[in-house]
C-alpha positions in Angstrom: 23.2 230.4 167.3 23.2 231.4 163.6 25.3 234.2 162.6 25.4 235.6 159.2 28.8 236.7 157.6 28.8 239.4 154.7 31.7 239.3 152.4 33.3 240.3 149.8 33.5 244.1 149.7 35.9 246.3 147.7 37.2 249.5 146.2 36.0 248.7 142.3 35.9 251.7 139.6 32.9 252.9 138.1 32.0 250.3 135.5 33.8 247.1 137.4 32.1 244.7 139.5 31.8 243.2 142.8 30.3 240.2 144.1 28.9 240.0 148.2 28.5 236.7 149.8 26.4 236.4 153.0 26.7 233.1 154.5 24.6 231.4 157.2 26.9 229.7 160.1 25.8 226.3 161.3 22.9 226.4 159.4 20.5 227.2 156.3 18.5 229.7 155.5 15.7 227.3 155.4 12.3 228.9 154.8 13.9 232.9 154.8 14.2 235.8 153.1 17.5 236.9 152.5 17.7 240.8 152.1 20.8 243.1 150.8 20.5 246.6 152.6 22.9 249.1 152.1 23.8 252.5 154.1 25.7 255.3 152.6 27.7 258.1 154.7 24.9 260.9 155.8 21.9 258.6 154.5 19.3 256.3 155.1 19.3 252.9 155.2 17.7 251.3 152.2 16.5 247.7 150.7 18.5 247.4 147.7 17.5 243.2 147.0 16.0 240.5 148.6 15.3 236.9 148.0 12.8 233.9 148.9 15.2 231.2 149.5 13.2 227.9 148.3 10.4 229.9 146.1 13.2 232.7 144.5 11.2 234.8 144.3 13.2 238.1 144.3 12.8 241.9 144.6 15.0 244.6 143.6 15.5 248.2 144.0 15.1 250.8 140.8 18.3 252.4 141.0 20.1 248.7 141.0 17.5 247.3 138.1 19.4 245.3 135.9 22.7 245.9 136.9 22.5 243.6 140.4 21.3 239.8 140.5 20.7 238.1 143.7 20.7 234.4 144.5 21.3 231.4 146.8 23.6 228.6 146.6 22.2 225.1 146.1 23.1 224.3 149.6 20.4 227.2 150.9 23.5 228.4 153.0 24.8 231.8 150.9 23.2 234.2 149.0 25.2 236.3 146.7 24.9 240.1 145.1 26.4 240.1 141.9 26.9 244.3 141.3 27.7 244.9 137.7 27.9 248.5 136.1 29.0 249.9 139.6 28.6 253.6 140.0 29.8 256.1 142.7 26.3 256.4 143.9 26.4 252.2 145.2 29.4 253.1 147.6 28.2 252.3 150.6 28.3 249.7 153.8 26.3 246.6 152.6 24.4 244.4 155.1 22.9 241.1 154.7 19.9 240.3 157.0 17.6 237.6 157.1 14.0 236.9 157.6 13.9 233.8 159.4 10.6 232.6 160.4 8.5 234.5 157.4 7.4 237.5 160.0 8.1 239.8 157.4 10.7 241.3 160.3 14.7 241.1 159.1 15.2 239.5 162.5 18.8 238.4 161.9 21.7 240.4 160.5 25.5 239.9 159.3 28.0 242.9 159.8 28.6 244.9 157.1 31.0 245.2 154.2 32.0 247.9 152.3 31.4 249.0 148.6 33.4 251.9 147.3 33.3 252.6 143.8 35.5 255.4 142.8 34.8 257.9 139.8 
């Protein structure tokens, strides 16, 4: 069974940068979506980036607009957040989840990681 694994999580200062891997076990992504949510304490959770693995075709939420890029490894097997510009307001648990048969539902998800940025 694939399982997705969600690294790379941290305590970073306001300004620093992270960068989350979410790797596919046994397998690739092949013909997913690959989503970054994330959940803060006494909130929601919410979409902050996804990707199309073969057409890249990616989305991004406003408040993370040009400060996060997401993308895949060659292999189709990880997909990386690269968080630059980190502010207090991105701590949070991040979660990876995947859309694996284009249903539009995120049908498979890795455990979380978290993202504390400290002011």
């Amino acid at each position: 069974e694939v399982q997705l694994q969600a690294s790379g999580g941290g305590l970073v200062q306001t300004g620093g940068s992270l960068r989350l891997s979410c790797a596919a076990s046994r397998s690739t992504f092949v013909n997913h979506r690959v989503a970054w949510f994330r959940q803060a304490p006494g909130k929601e959770r919410e979409a902050v980036s996804s990707i199309s693995i073969w057409g890249h075709t990616t989305y991004y939420a406003d408040s993370v607009k040009g400060r996060f890029t997401i993308s895949s490894d060659d292999a189709k097997t990880t997909v990386y957040l690269q968080m630059n510009e980190l502010k207090p307001e991105d701590t949070a648990v991040y979660y990876c989840a995947a859309d694996r048969w284009g249903t539009g539902e995120w049908d498979l998800w890795g455990q979380g990681t978290l993202v504390t940025v400290s002011s």
